[in-house]
Structure formats: C-alpha cells, structure tokens
C-alpha positions in Angstrom: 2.1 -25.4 15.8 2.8 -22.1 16.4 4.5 -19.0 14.2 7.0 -17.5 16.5 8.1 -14.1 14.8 11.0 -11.7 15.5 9.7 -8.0 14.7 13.2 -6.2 14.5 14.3 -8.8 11.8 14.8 -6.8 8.8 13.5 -3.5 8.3 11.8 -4.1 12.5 8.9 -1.7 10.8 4.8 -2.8 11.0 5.2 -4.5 7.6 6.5 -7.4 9.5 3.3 -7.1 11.8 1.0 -7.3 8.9 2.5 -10.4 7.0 2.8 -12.5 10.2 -0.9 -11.6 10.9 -1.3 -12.6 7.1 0.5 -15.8 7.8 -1.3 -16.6 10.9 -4.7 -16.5 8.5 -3.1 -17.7 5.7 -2.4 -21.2 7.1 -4.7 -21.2 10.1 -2.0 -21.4 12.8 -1.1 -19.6 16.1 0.7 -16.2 16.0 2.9 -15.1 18.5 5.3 -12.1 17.2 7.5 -10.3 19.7 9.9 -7.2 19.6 7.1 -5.1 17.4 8.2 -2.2 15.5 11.4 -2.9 17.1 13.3 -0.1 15.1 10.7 2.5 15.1 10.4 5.3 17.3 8.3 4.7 19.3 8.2 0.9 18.9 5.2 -0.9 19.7 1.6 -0.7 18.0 0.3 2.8 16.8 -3.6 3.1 17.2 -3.0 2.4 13.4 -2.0 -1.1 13.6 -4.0 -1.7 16.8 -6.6 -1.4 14.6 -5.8 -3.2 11.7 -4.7 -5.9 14.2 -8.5 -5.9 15.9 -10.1 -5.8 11.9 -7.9 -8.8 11.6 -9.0 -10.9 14.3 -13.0 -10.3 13.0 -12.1 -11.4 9.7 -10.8 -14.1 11.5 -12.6 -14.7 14.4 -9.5 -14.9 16.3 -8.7 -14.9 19.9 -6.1 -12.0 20.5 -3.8 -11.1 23.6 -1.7 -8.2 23.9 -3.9 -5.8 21.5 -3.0 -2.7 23.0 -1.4 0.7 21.4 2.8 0.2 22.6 2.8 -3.4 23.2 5.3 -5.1 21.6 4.2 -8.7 21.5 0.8 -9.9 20.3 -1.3 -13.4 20.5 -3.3 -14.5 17.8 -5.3 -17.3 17.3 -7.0 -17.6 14.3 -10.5 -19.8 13.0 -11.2 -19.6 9.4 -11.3 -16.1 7.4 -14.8 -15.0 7.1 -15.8 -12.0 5.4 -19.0 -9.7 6.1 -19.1 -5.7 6.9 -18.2 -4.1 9.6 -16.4 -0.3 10.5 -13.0 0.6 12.0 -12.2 3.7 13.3 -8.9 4.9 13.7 -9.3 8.1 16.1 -6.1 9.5 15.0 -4.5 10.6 11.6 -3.2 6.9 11.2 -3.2 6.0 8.0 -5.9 4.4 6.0 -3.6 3.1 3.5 -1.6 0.7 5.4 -4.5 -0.5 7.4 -5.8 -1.4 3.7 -2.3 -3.2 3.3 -3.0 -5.4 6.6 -6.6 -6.3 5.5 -6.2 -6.6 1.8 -4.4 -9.8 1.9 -6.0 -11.5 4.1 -9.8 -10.5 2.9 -8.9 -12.3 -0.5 -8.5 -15.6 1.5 -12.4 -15.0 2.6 -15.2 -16.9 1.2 -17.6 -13.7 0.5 -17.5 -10.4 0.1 -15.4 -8.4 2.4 -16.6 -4.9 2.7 -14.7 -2.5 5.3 -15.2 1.2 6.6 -12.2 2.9 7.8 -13.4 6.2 9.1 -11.9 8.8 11.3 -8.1 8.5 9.9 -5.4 9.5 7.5 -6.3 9.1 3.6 -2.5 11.4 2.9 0.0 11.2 5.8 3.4 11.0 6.4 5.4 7.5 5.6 2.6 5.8 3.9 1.1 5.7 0.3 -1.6 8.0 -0.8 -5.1 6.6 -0.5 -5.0 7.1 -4.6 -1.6 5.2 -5.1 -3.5 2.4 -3.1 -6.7 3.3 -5.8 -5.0 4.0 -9.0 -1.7 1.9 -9.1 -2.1 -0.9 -6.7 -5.3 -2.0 -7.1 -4.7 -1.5 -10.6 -1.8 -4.1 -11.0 -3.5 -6.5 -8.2 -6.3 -7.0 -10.8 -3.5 -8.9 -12.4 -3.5 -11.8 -9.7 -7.2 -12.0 -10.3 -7.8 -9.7 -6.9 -11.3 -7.9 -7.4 -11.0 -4.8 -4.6 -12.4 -1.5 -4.9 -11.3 2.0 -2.6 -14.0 4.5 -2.2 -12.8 8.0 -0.8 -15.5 9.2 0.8 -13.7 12.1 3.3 -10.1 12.9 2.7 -7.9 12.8 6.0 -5.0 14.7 7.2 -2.5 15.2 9.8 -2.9 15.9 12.9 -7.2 15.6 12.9 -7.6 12.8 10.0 -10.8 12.3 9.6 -10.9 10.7 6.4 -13.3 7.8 5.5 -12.9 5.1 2.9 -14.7 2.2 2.0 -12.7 -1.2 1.0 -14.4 -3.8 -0.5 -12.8 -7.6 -1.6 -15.0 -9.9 -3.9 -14.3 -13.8 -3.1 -12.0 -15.4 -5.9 -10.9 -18.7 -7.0 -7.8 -18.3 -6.6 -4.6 -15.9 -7.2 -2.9 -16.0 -10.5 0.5 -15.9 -11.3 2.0 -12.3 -12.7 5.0 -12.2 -15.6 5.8 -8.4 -15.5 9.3 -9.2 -17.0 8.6 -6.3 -19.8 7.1 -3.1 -19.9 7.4 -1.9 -23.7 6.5 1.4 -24.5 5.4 4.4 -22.5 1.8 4.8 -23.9 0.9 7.9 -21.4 1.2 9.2 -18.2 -2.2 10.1 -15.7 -2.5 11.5 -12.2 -4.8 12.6 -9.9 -4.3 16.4 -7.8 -6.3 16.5 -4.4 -6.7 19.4 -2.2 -9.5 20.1 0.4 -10.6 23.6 1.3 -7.8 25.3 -0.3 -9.6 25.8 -3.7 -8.8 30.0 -3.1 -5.3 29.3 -2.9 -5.5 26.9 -6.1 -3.4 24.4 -4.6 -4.6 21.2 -6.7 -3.9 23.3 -9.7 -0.8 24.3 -9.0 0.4 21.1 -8.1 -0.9 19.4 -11.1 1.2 22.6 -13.2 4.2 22.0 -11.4 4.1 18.4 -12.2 3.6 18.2 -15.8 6.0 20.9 -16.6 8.8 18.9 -14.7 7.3 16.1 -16.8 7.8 17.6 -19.9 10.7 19.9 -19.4 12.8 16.1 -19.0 11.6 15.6 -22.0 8.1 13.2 -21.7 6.7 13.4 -24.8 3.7 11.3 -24.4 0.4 12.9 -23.5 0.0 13.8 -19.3 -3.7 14.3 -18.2 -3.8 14.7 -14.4 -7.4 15.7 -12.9 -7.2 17.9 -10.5 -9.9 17.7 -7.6 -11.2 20.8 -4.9 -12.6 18.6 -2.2 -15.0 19.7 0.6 -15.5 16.5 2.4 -13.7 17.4 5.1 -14.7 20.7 7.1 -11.7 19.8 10.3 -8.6 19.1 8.5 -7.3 20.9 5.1 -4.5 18.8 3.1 -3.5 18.0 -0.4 -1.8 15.3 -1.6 -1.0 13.9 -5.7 -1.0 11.1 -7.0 0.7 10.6 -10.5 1.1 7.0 -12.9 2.9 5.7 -15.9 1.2 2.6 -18.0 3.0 0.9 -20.6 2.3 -1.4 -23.6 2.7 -4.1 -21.9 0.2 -3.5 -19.2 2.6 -2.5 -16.3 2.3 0.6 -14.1 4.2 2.6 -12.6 3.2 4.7 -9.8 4.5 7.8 -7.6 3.0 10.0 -4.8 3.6 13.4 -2.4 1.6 15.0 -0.1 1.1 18.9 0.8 2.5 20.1 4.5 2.1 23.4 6.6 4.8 25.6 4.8 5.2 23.5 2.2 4.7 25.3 -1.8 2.4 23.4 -3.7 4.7 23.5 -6.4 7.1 21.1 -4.7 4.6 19.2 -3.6 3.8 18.2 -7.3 8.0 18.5 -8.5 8.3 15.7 -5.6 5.7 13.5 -7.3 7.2 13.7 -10.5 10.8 13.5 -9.6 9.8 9.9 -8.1 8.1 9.2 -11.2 10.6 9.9 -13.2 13.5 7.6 -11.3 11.4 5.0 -12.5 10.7 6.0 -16.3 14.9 6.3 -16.8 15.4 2.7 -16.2 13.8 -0.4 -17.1 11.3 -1.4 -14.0 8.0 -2.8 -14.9 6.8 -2.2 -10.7 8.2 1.0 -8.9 10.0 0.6 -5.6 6.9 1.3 -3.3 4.8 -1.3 -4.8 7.1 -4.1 -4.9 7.4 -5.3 -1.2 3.4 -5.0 -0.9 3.2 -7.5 -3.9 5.2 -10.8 -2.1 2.2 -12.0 0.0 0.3 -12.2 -3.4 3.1 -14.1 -5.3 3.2 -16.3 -2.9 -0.2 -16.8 -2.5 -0.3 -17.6 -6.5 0.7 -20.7 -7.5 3.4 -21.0 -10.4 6.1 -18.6 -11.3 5.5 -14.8 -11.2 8.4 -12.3 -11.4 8.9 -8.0 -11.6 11.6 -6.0 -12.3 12.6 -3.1 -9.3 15.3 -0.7 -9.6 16.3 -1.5 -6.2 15.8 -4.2 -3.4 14.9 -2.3 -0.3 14.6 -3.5 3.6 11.0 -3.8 3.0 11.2 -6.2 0.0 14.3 -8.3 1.3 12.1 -8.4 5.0 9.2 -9.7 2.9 10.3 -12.2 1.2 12.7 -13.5 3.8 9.2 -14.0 5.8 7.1 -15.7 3.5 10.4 -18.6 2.8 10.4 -19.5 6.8 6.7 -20.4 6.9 5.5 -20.8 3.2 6.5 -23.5 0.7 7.8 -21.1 -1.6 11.2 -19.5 -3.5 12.2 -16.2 -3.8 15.4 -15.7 -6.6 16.7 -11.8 -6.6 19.0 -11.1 -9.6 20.7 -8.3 -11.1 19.6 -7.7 -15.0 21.3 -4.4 -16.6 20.0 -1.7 -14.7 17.4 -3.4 -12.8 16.5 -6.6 -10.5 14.7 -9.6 -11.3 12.7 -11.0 -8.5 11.1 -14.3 -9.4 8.8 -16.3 -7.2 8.3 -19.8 -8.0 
C-alpha cells in the first residue's frame, strides 16, 4: 500500500506535508505526496521543511527521495519510529516552531525518549507561532492527551540571521487520551511572557508588556495580568522581540495569542497586536483559540474515544486537517455550529 497525497488540496500550505509524513509513520506505509506547497509562493520545500522532512526520516529510519529545498514531490518509506538524540540545523531563519509541529506527532508514536536540537533557525518569525506559544499554550493543553514534551529556548532566533536554538524533548507514553474541552467556565487570570534580545536600552520587552495589559484592562479584564518580561543576550547576530500572552479558565482550557517585533515596527503595537488576538477569543465562548485548533487533529485522532473543542471559526488549516486524517484513518470528524462558536468532535 501506498498514501498517494495531493499538496494543493485545501489550504496547499506545509501543514499538509507534515500530517502526510505523520501518516506515513503513523501506520507504517509508503508516502508519496505531490504538488507541495502548491499555493505558496514559492511552492516546494523551504530549507524549513526539508529539514523537518530529513528529522523525520531518522526518527523513522526511512528511505527518502526527492528531499531537496523546491521539490515538490517527496518519497517516503518508513520502518518503525524510533526515538534517540540527534541535532537539526536549519541554516536559515526557518522556523523552529513548525519544525516542532512536524516532529511532535510523530516522536509520541516512539518507544523512548525523543530528544531533538534545532539550532541555527527562527524561535519568532513571520507566519508561524512563537517558540513560547509552542512552550506556554500548546504544550500546555497537549498534557491533556497524556503528551509529556518539554521546549527549552536556549538562543532566541530572528529574521533574516535566525540563529536560535531549542531543545525538544518527547517522553514515550502509553497511549493518547481523549480531550472534552466542551467548557471553559470562568476566566481565572491571564499570563504572558515579553521577549526581546539586545534591545534592553530601548526597553522594548517592557514596553510591550505595558502596551498589552493596558489594552487588557482598558476592555475591561478585570482579572489579575502578570506578564514577565525577559532582556535576552543569547543571541549576539540577530536582535528581535516577540510576546507571548494566555488566558486559563476554570475549567482547565487555554487560550493563547502571539506577535512579534519588526524593523520599524513600535513595540507598543507589537504588544496591542497580542492582546487584540487575545481578546477575539475572550468575547466568545472558545475553549481552544483558532491557532491551536488545526495543530490538535493528528492528536484526536490518534486518541481513542471521543474528544471535542469549541473554535470561533473553522479555517483552511482545520477543514485541510481533518479532511486528511478521514481518507487514511479510521476516524470521524463532526463540525457544528453552537451559538457563537463551533463544535468539532472526533469520535
């Protein structure tokens, strides 16, 4: 048997790359996926997906064709997920974050520790999620479905140099659990993390964090908002900034928002563009925000018996995902529309 996938289904972005590679390992099988970040400009692999792609095929001692930055189809044979430690450099300002989303899946399949470093890239880039959303809210609500993974910063990265460094690392499990996050009770309070490197004279993490919290509060949050802020000097080639802000509830859910700093770019709207994200998610009833809920299908379907969220809306990304994991998995995907929100259910 092989998986035959077609990358411009759907959103055609590298999310489709990194749950047919997921697949692929998942259920031991041939991968062949063609048209490859079909609707991206430029389509093809990035040097950050070829080297997810290549951190892939160790954990999985595959045999690989066509692992080459632009191609557009890929080969992949898979033989067992191992686990182990090894290093992946990037090279570029590719982002560390959605080389964790590649690996992540797959490493909780392994039958020991997994335990990855990712050095020479992006920690806070363009189009991705902060290396502390990845920390602070995913990681966070993946400790739900029984996934025991930790993210170590090490160097913050940065467009264009990178340079950043993190350590991933993925305990073996029994298995995934199923996830109800149908409610979200009360907001209990609201944290955050503010990250700049070698701007400390031009208080950047500060003034993010300000600018933040008085958005915060001036839209009326009245529950307390502590958000450290953090002058790194990890990394003497690039300076960046990035924050990092999330909401937890009684109930246990999180919600979680991100922005990072640019040439030109004020600090303070840097830290308003966090908390305007934030707060689209605090005015209706969501229990997962809408950047985390297309990286959490591969996990509900891994889990077996019935998990559900509620999003405020059903992107590309999260109709793409599911749509993926029905054609190969034996598994059922309901979307429905409950007052101001939507129910997805996996059962």
């Amino acid at each position: 048997m092989m998986i035959k996938v077609d990358g411009s289904i759907g959103s055609g972005s590298g999310t489709i790359l990194r749950l047919s590679l997921f697949l692929s390992a998942l259920l031991n099988e041939k991968l062949y996926i063609f048209n490859i970040r079909a609707k991206r400009k430029p389509p093809g692999l990035k040097p950050q997906h070829l080297k997810a792609v290549l951190a892939v095929a160790r954990l999985c001692n595959a045999r690989i064709e066509g692992a080459s930055i632009g191609s557009r189809e890929l080969y992949f044979e898979p033989d067992g997920v191992g686990g182990g430690k090894f290093t992946i450099e990037i090279g570029t300002a590719g982002s560390i974050p959605m080389v964790i989303l590649t690996i992540l899946p797959i490493s909780v399949l392994a039958d020991k520790l997994v335990e990855i470093n990712i050095v020479k890239g992006g920690t806070d880039v363009r189009f991705s999620p902060t290396i502390n959303y990845i920390k602070f809210v995913l990681l966070y609500v993946l400790r739900k479905f029984n996934v025991n993974a930790s993210v170590e910063v090490l160097k913050y990265g940065y467009y264009p140099k990178g340079m950043g460094w993190v350590t991933l690392k993925v305990s073996p499990l029994n298995r995934i659990k199923p996830v109800l996050l149908d409610r979200r009770g009360t907001l209990d309070c609201i944290s955050g993390i503010s990250v700049c490197t070698y701007l400390k004279d031009r208080h950047v993490a500060d003034r993010q964090a300000k600018s933040a919290l008085n958005l915060l509060k001036s839209k009326g949050i009245d529950v307390d908002v502590n958000i450290d802020v953090v002058y790194d000097f990890s990394n003497p080639l690039q300076k960046g900034s990035s924050i990092t802000l999330w909401a937890d509830f009684s109930e246990g859910c999180r919600l979680g928002s991100d922005a990072i700093g640019a040439l030109r770019k004020p600090s303070e709207v840097v830290g308003g563009e966090a908390a305007k994200k934030l707060l689209a998610e605090l005015k209706i009833n969501s229990t997962v925000d809408v950047h985390l809920a297309d990286i959490l299908i591969p996990y509900m379907a891994l889990a077996k018996g019935y998990s559900c969220f509620l999003v405020r809306s059903i992107t590309e990304h999260l109709s793409t995902n599911m749509r993926l994991m029905k054609m190969f998995l034996d598994v059922n995907f309901k979307v429905s529309k409950v007052g101001n929100v939507f129910r997805v259910e996996c059962y």
